[in-house]
N, C-alpha and C positions, 0 to 999 in steps of 0.2 A: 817847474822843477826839472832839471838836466837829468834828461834818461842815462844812467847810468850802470853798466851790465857786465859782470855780473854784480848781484849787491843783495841778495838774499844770505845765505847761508856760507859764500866765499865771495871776496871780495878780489876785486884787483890788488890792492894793499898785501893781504894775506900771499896770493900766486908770486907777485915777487919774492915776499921772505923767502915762500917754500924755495923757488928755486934759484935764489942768490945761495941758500943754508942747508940745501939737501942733503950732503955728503953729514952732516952735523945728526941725525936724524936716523939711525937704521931699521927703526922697527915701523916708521914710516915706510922709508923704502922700502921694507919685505911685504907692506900692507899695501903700496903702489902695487909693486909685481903681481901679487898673489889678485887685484881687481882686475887689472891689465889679462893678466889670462884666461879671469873668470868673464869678462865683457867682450872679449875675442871670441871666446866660446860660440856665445850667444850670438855674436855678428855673423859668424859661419854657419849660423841654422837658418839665418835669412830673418825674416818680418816674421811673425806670428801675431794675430791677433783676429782669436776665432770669436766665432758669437758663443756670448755666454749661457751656460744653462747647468755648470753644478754647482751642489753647496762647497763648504770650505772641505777642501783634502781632495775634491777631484780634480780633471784636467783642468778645465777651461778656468779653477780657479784658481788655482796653484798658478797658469800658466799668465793670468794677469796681474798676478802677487809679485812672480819673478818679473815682468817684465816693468813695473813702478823701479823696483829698487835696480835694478840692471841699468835704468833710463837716465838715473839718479847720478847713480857713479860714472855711469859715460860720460856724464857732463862736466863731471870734475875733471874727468880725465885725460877731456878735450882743452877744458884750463889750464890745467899742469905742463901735460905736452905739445898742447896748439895742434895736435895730429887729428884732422876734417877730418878720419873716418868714424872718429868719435861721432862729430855731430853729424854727419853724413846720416849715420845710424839712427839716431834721435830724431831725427826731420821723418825718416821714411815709418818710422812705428807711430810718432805724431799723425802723419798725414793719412795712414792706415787708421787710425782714431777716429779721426777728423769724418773719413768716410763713413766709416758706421754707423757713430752714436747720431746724427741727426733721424736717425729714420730704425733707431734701439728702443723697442719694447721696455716695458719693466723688465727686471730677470726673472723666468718664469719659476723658480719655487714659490715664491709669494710665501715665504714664511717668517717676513721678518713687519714690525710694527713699522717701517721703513724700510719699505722693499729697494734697493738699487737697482742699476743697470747693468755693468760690469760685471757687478758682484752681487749675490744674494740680497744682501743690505747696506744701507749707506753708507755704514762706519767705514766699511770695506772702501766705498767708493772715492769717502772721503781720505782715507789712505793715498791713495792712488792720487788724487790731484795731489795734498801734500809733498809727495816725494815729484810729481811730474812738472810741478810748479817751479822745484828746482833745477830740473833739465831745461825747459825752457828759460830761465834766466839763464842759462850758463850760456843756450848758444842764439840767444838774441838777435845779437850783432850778427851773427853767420847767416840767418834769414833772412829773406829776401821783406821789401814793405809787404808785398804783396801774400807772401806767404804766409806771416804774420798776421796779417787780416781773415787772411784764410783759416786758419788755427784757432784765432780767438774769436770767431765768428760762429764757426761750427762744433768747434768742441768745447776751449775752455771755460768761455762766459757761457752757454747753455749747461756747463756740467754745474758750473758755482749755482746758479739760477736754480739746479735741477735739485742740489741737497739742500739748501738753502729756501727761496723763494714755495719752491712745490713739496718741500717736506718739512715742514714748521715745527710738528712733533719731536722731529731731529734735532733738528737746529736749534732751538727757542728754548734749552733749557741748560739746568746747572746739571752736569753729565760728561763721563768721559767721554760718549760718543760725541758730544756736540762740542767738547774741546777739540775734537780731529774737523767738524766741521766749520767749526770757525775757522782754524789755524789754514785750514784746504781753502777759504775762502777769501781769506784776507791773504795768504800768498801769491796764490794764482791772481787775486788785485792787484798786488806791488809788486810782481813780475809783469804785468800788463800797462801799469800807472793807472787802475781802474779807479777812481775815489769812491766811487758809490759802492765799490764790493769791498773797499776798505774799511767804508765804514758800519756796513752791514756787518763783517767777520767783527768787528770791533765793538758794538753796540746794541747787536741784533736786529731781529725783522720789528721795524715798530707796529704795526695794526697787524699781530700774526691769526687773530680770532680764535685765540687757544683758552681753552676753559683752563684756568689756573688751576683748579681742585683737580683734574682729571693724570689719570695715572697710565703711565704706560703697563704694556702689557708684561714687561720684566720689572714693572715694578717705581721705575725714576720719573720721580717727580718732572713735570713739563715748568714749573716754578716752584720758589723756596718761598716761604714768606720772609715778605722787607725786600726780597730781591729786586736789583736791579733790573731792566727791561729784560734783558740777555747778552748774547755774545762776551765776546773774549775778555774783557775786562768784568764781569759777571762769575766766569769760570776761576779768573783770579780769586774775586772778592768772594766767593760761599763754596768752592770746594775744600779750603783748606783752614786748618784751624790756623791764631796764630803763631804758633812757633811750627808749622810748618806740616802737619801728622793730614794726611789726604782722609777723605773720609768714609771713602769709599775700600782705603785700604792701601798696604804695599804693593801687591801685585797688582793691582789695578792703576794704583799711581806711579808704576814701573812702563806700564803703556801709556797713558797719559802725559809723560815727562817728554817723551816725543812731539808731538804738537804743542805742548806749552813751553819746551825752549826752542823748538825751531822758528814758530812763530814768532814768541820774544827776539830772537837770535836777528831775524829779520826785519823786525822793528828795531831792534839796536841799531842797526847795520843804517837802514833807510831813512828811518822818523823818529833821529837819535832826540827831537823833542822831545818825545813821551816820556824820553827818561822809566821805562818799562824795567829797568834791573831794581832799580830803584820804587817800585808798587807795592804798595802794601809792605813798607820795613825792608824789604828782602825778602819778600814772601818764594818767590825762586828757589833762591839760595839757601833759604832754609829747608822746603822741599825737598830739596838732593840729600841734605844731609840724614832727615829723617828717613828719606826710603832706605840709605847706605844704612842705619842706624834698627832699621826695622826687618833689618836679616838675622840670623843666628851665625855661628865662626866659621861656618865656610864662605857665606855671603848668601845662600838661600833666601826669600825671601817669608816670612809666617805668612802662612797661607790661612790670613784674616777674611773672612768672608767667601765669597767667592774667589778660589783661585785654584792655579793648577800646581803641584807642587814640583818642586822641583827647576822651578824657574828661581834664577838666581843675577847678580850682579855681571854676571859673563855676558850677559842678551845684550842684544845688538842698541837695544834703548839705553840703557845703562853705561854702552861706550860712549855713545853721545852725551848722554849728561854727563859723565866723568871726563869730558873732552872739552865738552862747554864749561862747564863749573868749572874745570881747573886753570882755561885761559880767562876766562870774565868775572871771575867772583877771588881774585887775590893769587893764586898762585899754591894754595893749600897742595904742601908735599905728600899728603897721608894719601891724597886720591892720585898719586903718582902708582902706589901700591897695589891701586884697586887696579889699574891702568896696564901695568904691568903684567899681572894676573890675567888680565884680559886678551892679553896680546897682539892687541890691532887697535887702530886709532882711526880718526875721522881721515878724511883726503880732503883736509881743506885746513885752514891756519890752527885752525883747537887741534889737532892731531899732531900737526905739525910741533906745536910747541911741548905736546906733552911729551910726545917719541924724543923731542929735542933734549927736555931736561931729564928726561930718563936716562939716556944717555950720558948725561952729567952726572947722574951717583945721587942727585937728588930727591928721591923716595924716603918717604917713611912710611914705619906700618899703621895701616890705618888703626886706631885704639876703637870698639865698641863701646859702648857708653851703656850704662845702670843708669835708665833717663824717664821720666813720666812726658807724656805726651799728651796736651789737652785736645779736645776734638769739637767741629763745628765752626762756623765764620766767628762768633765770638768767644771761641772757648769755652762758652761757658755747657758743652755737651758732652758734657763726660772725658772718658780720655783712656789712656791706656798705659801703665806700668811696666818698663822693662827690668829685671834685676840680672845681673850678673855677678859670678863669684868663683875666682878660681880655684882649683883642689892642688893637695902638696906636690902633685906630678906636674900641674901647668895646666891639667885638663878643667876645662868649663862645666858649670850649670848654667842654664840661662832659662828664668820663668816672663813667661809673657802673661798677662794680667788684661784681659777686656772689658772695661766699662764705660766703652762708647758710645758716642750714637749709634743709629741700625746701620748706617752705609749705604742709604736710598735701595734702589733695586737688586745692587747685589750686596745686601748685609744680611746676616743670619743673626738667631734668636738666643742669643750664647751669651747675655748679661752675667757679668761677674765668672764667665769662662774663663779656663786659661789652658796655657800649654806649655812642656817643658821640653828643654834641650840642651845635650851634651854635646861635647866637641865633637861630634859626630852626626848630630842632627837629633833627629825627634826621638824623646821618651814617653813623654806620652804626647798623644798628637791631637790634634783638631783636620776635622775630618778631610777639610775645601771643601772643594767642586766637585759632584759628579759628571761629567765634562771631558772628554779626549779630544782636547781643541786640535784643528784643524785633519782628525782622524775621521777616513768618509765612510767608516765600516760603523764606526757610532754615530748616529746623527747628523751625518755631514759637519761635525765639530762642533754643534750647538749644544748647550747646556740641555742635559737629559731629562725622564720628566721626576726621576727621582731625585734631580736637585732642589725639586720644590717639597716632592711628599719624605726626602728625608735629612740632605745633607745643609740645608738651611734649619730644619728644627732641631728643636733644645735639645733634646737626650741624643740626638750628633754629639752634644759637647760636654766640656767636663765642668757642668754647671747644673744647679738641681733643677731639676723640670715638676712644679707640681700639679698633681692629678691628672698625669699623660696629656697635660696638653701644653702644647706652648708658649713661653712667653708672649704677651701683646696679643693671647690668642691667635696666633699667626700672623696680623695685621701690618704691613709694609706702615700704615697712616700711620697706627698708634705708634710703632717700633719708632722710627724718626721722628715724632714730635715728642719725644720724651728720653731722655739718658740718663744715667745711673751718674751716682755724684762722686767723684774721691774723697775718701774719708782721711786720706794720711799716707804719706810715701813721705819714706828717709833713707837714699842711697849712703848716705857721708860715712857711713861705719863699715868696711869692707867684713867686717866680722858679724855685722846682723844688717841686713837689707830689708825693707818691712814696704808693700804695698796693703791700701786696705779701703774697700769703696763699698759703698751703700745701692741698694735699689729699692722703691717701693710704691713702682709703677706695671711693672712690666704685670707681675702677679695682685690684681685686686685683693687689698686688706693684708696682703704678706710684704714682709718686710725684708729686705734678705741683705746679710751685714756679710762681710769675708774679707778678712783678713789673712796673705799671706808671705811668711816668711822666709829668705834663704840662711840657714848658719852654717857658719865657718869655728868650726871647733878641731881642736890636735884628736877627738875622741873618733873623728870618722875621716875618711880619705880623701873624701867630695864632700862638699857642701849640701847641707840638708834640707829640703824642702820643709814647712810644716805651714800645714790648710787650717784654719780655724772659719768654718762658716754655722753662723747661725741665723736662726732663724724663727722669725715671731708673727703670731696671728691669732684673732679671738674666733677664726674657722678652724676644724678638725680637716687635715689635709693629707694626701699622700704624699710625700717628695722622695724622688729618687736622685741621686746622686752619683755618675757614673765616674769612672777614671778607665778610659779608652787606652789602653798597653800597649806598648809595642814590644809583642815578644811569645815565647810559649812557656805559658804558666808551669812549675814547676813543683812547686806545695802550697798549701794552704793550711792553716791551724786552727780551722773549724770543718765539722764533717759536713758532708754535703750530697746530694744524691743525683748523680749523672742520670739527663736523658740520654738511655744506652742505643735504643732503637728508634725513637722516634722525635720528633722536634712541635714544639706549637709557636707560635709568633708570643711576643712578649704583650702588644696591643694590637688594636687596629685602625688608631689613625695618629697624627704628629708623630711619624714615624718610627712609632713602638710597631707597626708593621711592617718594617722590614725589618725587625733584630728577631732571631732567634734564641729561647731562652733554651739554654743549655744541664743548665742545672742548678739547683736550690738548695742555700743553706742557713742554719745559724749558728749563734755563738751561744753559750753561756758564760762564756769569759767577758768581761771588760774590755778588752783587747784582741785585736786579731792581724794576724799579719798574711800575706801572700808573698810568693817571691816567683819572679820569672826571667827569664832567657832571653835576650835579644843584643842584639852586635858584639856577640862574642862577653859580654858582662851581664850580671847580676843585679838586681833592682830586687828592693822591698816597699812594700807599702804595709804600714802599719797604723792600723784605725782603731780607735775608739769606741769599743758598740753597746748596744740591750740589748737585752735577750729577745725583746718584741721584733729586732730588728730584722729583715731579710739579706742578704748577703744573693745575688744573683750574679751567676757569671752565663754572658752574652755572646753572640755575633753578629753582625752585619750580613744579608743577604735572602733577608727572606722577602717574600710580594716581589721579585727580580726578574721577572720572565727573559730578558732577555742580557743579564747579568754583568749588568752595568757598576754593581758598589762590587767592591773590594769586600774580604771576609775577614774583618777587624776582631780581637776582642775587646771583650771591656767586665770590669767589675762593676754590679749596680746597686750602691749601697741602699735598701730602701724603708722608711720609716714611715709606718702606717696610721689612721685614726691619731695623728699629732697636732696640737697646734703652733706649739714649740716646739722646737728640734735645734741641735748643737749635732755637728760634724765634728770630728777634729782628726786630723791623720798628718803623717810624715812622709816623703818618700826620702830613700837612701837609694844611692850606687856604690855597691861595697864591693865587687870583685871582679873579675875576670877568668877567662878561660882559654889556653893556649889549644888549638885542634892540632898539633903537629907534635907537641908533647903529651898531648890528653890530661892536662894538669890544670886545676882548679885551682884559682888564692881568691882567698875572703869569700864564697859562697854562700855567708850569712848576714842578717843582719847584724850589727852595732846597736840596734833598741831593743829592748826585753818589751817595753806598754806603753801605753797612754792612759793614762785618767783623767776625769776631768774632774777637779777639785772644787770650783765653786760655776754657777753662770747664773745670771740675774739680769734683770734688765741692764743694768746700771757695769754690769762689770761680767768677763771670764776670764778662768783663771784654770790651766791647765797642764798639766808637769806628766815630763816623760821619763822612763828612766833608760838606761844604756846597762849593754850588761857590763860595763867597766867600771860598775860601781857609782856610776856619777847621777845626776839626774837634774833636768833645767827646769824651772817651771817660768814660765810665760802669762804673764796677765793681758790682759786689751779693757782698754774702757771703753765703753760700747757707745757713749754718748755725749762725750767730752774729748775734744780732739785738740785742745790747747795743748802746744807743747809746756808751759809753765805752770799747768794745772797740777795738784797734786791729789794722791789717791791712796784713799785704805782700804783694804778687805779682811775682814777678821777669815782665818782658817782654822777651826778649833781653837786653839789655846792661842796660836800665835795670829799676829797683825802683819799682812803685808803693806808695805806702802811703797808707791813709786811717783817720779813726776814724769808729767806727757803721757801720751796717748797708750804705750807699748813697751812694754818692762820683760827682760830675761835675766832669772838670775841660774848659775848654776854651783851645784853643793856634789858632797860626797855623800853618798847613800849611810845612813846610819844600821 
């Protein structure tokens, strides 16, 4: 095969367009400049490349971080402008490489289940080939035979051998980490013409001696069952469901999108046989759309699982898949948008074209989608529900809905959880990570140890947790070999959006049904949440029920008795030890409501209760010594010695508040109750009323989920009957 260089990630093809077309391109250009000064920078501080010895956030790792993606850009930069001080650069920090690593210790934290060299852990290290694999293709040609030999002699092929060959645990499994290690190995192959590391990245270690049952220490599986041997075509076929939903998560599949299109990107380019865009349907392509799809209206991404919050479509992964997507997968205007917003593009032909037709006026807004997402290589593991609905001002509700599989090592225990969000971001939240990734005053950036004792378990989320403990009994094996099922999602009616999914694994002998809906009515401003979860068992249980606020409580229409001076923990283990129970109430009403304060609006929650019920209001940060959780509230609806139990509650956003005028509008709610009118195995049926006089009632069939099925429920005197699964009707209060 004709060596040909560069032909990973820019090609010769591409360098011409760019610079026959440059002038056509400005946001390019300002993205040339702005690397040109950032890489000049660097060349004025000389070589650096110390021995490594911190976790993520200190010098030595920061300083190896900067110097992959530094290495990266130089190389383009030396394509674009042919100026050898580019690769001048890139030869002398290689050859500074080259030096060390033959005779580089492990890194001495030893705190990762895959210690690396460079860096703490291998993911890191495979990082680091990834992007260096691209520098070396770029300036190939400019080295010498000899130096070349010298390179791949000492550094490259011993670093691939070193993630690969001597850390099988890494490597040898379905995982984001071992998507970076693959993609780190099979580049730095076809930057080399290595065929045995192409086809190791591509196929994995055959005889890796790895016990298939055996679990890493965060959790991920070293095999899936049915999985193929491993490597890259492995990461394809069982990370992702297929219409595309990752399964480990959006943030997760936000890092991960990096090695699975640069990799792909360079099997395009090279070993255009595989025909790789083309794997699994589109499975790529679909991909991108789902993590764009699995943000709220800023582009954040739901921080499902593990994740840090606050990460969004802006990240430097997300320019690249919005740069690759938009040149290899059609030419889609919406992600011209996303593009835009981002405001910097790749330095190589995918940037090139998008700054091109940005410049053209060709963007459109990218549309969010009210979309169910199935999860697991076959779909058939559960899945997860988005609904969206906008209010008479233009402003959003968006409910996320989880009933997926667990997400291997980084999935938490939040079956039939969910979370909401307004054009603004989170109302109520799910928890993430507890995690200050790449922060060295926390952990050196590693996941803390109360992301295991709280921000993975159940009562983290707004899902019932029964008898303080959580679902799967904490178990990673059980959590992912089993999913909650979708019972019924129908976006088509922008005026009632219905998600609604079963579980009856996670908790032995309970059953747990939830159904929920968003409405669009002239009676409220925003669209209305309304939760109907029930729940069936022939054991007597406790189940709590939380709804995590984001805000300061304001009133509440049940008395309740403040701990004024003192505080006790809520439990002591599945993370009822670290919440703080604040204070205790009930109702003797039917109904009750709360209302609190946060971004400047108004929120109610209005529930359904008995008088047996407790009503507990919470916080986050107790068992914290060194005070790592956040101080959340949360309401905790709980019902005692039950074996049946019905939820059913609404949340509203009815107003606002100006700080500049000190003027309140709508500071109440639009619902006077909730009742619940009929629940049976077979059927609930539950009606709200408004104080405008109106009032909806909402039936669900609980075990008939045909849409053509038909259905009666006698209510005293009168019969209701509806068809399909989920019925609203609304009246005028008599």
């Amino acid at each position: 095969m004709a060596q040909i260089h560069p032909n990973l990630t820019i090609t010769k093809s591409g360098i011409s367009l760019i610079k026959a077309n440059l002038h056509q391109a400005p946001l390019f250009i300002s993205t040339l400049e702005a690397t040109k000064q950032e890489v000049e920078e660097e060349i004025a501080l000389g070589v650096k490349v110390p021995i490594p010895k911190d976790m993520a956030g200190g010098y030595t790792h920061e300083r190896h971080k900067k110097n992959f993606f530094i290495l990266q850009k130089a190389g383009n930069l030396f394509q674009i402008t042919g100026d050898k001080k580019y690769a001048e650069y890139i030869k002398e920090v290689f050859m500074a490489y080259a030096d060390m690593f033959p005779t580089l210790p492990l890194h001495p934290t030893n705190r990762s289940y895959a210690t690396g060299k460079i860096f703490w852990q291998c993911l890191n290290d495979a990082n680091w080939l990834v992007y260096c694999s691209q520098a070396y293709d770029c300036i190939y040609d400019y080295l010498t035979k000899e130096e070349r030999h010298h390179l791949e002699s000492n550094l490259f092929r011993p670093f691939a051998d070193f993630i690969s060959l001597e850390n099988p645990r890494f490597f040898n499994r379905v995982h984001n980490h071992s998507t970076w290690a693959n993609a780190a190995v099979g580049m730095i192959g076809l930057a080399m013409h290595d065929e045995e590391l192409i086809e190791r990245a591509l196929f994995g270690i055959q005889d890796d001696g790895i016990d298939p049952t055996m679990v890493d220490d965060d959790g991920g599986y070293i095999k899936v069952e049915g999985q193929k041997k491993a490597g890259f075509f492995a990461q394809l076929d069982y990370s992702f469901s297929p219409d595309g939903h990752f399964t480990e998560g959006p943030y997760y599949l936000r890092y991960a999108m990096s090695p699975f299109l640069l990799f792909s990107k360079c099997l395009h380019n090279s070993r255009p046989e595989l025909n790789i865009y083309n794997y699994r349907d589109g499975i790529l392509e679909k991909a991108i759309y789902s993590m764009l799809n699995e943000t709220d209206a800023n582009g954040l991404f739901f921080p499902i699982n593990d994740a840090q919050k606050g990460m969004s479509w802006l990240s430097r992964e997300v320019v690249g898949a919005i740069d690759i997507g938009y040149h290899d997968f059609g030419l889609d205007p919406m992600l011209l948008s996303i593009a835009e917003k981002q405001g910097k593009v790749l330095l190589d032909e995918n940037g090139f074209v998008v700054a091109r037709d940005l410049a053209k006026g060709m963007a459109t807004p990218f549309a969010h989608k009210s979309i169910a997402y199935n999860d697991g290589a076959d779909g058939k593991m559960g899945g997860i529900g988005i609904l969206r609905a906008n209010g008479d001002e233009g402003d959003e509700i968006c409910l996320l809905m989880k009933y997926a599989a667990h997400g291997m090592g980084h999935g938490h225990f939040d079956r039939l959880g969910y979370s909401l969000y307004d054009e603004t971001g989170e109302v109520i939240q799910d928890y993430g990570s507890a995690r200050w990734v790449n922060i060295d005053q926390k952990g050196g950036g590693r996941y803390l140890p109360e992301n295991q004792t709280y921000a993975k378990q159940t009562i983290a989320h707004n899902t019932v947790t029964a008898n303080e403990i959580s679902q799967y009994q904490g178990s990673v094996k059980k959590g992912d070999a089993n999913a909650s099922t979708q019972y019924f999602f129908d976006a088509s009616n922008d005026d009632l959006q219905v998600v609604s999914a079963k579980d009856d694994k996670a908790y032995p002998g309970v059953e747990m049904h939830r159904t929920m809906l968003l409405l669009k009515d002239d009676n409220f401003r925003k669209p209305l949440l309304i939760d109907i979860f029930k729940l069936t068992s022939e054991q007597e249980n406790q189940y709590d029920l939380p709804v995590w606020f984001l805000g300061h409580l304001l009133s509440a229409s049940f008395e309740y008795e403040k701990e004024a001076t003192s505080l006790t923990t809520l439990g002591s283990d599945h993370g009822y030890q670290h919440i703080w129970r604040e204070a205790t109430g009930h109702s003797d009403k039917e109904s009750t409501q709360i209302t609190w304060f946060g971004k400047r609006k108004f929120f109610t929650l209005t529930s359904a209760t008995d008088p047996e019920d407790e009503l507990i209001f919470v916080k986050t940060g107790a068992n914290d010594p060194d005070f790592n959780l956040r101080y959340d509230p949360a309401l905790i609806h709980r019902k005692k010695e039950a074996k049946d139990a019905l939820y059913v509650s609404a949340i509203e956003s009815h107003g606002r508040y100006n700080p500049v005028s000190e003027i309140s509008s709508d500071p109440f709610s639009g619902l006077e109750k909730i009742e619940v009118l009929h629940d049976s195995v077979d059927y609930t049926v539950v009606k709200l009323t408004g104080k405008s006089q109106k009032t909806w009632t909402i039936g669900v069939a609980n075990v008939d989920n045909d849409i053509v099925s038909n259905h009666k429920v006698k209510l005293g005197e009168k019969m209701m009957s509806w068809t399909g699964p989920i019925m609203i009707s609304k009246t005028m209060n008599q």
